[in-house]
C-alpha positions in Angstrom: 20.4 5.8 7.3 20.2 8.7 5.0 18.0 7.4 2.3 14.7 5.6 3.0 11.1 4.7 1.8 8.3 3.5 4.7 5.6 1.4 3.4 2.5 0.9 5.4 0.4 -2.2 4.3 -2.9 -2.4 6.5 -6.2 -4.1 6.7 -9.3 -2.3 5.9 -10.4 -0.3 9.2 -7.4 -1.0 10.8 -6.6 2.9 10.7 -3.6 2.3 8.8 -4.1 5.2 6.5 -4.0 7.4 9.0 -0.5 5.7 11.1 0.8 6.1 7.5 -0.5 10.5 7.4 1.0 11.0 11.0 4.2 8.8 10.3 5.2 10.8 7.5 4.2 14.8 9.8 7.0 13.1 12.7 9.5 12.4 10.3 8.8 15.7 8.3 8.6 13.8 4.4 6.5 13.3 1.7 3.4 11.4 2.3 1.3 8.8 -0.6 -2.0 7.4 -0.8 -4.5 7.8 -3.3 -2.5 10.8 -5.1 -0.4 7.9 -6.4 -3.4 7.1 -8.6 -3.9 10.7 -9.4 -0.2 10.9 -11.1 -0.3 7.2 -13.0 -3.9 8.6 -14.7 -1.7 11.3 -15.8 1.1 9.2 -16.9 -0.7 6.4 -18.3 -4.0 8.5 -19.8 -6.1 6.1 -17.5 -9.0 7.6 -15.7 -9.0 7.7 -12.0 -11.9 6.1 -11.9 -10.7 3.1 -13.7 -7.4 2.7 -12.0 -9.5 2.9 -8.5 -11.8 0.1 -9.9 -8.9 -2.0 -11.0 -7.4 -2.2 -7.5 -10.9 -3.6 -5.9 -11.5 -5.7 -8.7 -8.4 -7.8 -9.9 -8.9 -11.3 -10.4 -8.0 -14.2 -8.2 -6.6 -16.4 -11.1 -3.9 -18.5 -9.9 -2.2 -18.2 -13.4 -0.9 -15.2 -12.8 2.4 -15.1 -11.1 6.0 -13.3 -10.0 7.2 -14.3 -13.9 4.3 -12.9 -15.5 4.1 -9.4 -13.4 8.1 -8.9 -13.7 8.2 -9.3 -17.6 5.7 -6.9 -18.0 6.7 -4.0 -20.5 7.5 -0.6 -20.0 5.5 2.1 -20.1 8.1 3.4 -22.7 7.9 0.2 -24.8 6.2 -0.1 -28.1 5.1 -3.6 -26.4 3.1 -1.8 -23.4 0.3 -1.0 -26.3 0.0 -5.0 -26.2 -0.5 -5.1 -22.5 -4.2 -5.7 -21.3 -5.5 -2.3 -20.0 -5.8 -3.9 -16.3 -2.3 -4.6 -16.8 -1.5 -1.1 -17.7 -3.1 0.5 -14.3 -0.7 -1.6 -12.5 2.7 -0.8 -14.7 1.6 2.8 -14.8 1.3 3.2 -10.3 4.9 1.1 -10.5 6.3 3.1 -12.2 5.0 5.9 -10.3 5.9 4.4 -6.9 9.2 3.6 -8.7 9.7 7.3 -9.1 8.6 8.5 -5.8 11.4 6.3 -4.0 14.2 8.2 -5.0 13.2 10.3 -1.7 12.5 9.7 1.7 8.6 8.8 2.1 5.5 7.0 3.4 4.1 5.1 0.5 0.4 3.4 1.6 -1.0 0.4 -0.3 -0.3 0.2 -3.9 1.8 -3.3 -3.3 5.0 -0.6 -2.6 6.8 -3.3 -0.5 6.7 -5.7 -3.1 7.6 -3.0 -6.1 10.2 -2.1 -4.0 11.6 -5.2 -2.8 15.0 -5.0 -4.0 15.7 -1.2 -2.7 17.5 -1.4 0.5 15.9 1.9 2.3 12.8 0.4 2.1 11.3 -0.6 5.7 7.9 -2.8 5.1 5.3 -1.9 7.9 2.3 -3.9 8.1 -1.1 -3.1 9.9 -4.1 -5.1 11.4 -6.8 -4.8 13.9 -8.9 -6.5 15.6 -11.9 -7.4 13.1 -14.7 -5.6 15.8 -12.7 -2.7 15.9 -12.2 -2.9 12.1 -15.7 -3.0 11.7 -16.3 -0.3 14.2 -14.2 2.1 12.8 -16.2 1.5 9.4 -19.1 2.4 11.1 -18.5 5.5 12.0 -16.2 7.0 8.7 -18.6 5.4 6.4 -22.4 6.2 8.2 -23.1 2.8 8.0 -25.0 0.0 9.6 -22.6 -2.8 11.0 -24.2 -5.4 8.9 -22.9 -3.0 5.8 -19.8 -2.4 7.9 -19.0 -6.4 8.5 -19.6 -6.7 4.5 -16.9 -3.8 3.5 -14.5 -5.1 5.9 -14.3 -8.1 4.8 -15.1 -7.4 0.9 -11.6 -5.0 0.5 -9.9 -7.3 2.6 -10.3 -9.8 0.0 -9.5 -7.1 -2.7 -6.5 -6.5 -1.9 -5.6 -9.8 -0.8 -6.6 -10.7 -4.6 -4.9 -7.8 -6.0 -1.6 -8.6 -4.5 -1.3 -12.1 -5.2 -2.3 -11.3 -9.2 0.6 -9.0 -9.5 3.3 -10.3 -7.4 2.3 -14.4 -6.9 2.8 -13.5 -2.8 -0.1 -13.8 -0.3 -0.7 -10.3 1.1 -0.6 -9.6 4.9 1.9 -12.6 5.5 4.6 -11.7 8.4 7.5 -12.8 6.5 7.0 -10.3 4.5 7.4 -7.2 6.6 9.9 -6.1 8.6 7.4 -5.0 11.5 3.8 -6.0 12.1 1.6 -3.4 14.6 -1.7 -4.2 16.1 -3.9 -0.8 16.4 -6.3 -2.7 18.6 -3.4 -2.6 21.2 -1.4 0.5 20.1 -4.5 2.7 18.9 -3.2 5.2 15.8 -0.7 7.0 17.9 0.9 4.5 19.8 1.6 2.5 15.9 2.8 5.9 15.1 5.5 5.3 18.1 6.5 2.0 17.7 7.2 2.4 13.8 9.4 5.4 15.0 11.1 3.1 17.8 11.9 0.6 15.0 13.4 3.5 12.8 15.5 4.8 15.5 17.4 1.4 16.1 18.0 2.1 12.0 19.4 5.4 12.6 16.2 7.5 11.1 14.5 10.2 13.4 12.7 13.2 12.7 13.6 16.0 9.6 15.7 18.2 11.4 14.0 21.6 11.3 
């Protein structure tokens, strides 16, 4: 498999992030988080700020669906002037994600596996925790109390469960819709890190020869 795009999807506290950074150092390619918002600001004239907020606060209106997010305009289009400025955080990180498959990455978050549903490199990873361990793990990134901890957890949770079914009508986190689902309670960081590589060897990807 010459050509491919990894996508980690994970729960809040579920170190995910980090599987995603350590993923991308094996395998020697590019690695995407939050610098995908960085480059739609750019491309879209969007703060950071705002694109940042959009993502924790998109709206759980049922409404919304697959039709409505696929016949959005393009960035290019005279019509994308039209589109609600919510709208246009969204189209301008698709596009972005869009761009950045044409090599061989680790894409976090962002709804990649669903932007990039129809791309046949694209291996979906998703991954949880245990909601103590979640909670812990908040705890000790964030200097927090575990009251405030429990209340994160399960706020961005929610966010992003919201944010993917506005834009792609699909309920986040479901198993159909990855191709491999890792616990970090069981595996810890570095043992996800091996079984996504494990999966990618049976598909014929191993590390960027030096």
């Amino acid at each position: 498999m010459d050509k491919y795009i990894i996508t980690i999807s994970r729960e809040f506290g579920s170190g995910g992030r980090h599987v995603g950074e350590k993923l991308a150092e094996r395998l020697g390619i590019a690695f995407y988080d939050k610098s995908i918002i960085q480059m739609a600001a750019a491309k879209s004239g969007l703060s950071y700020e705002f694109i940042e907020k959009n993502e924790e606060h998109a709206t759980n209106s049922l409404l919304y669906n697959i039709y409505t997010a696929a016949s959005m305009p393009s960035i290019e289009t005279a019509a994308y002037f039209d589109t609600p400025v919510n709208d246009k955080a969204y189209l301008a990180q698709t596009e972005v994600i869009r761009e950045l498959s044409g090599e061989n990455c680790v894409i976090v978050g962002r709804s990649a596996d669903y932007i990039l549903r129809d791309d046949p490199s694209i291996i979906k990873v998703f991954v949880r925790s245990n909601f103590e361990d979640r909670v812990d793990r908040a705890v000790k990134e964030y200097d927090i109390t575990s009251t405030r901890a429990e209340d994160k957890v399960r706020k961005i949770d929610k966010s992003r469960a919201n944010y993917y079914r506005y834009y792609t009508g699909q309920r986040w986190g479901i198993v159909d819709n990855y191709d491999l689902v890792v616990n970090s309670s069981f595996t810890g960081v570095d043992g996800a890190v091996s079984v996504i590589m494990a999966l990618l060897e049976t598909r014929g990807v191993g590390p960027k020869a030096l």
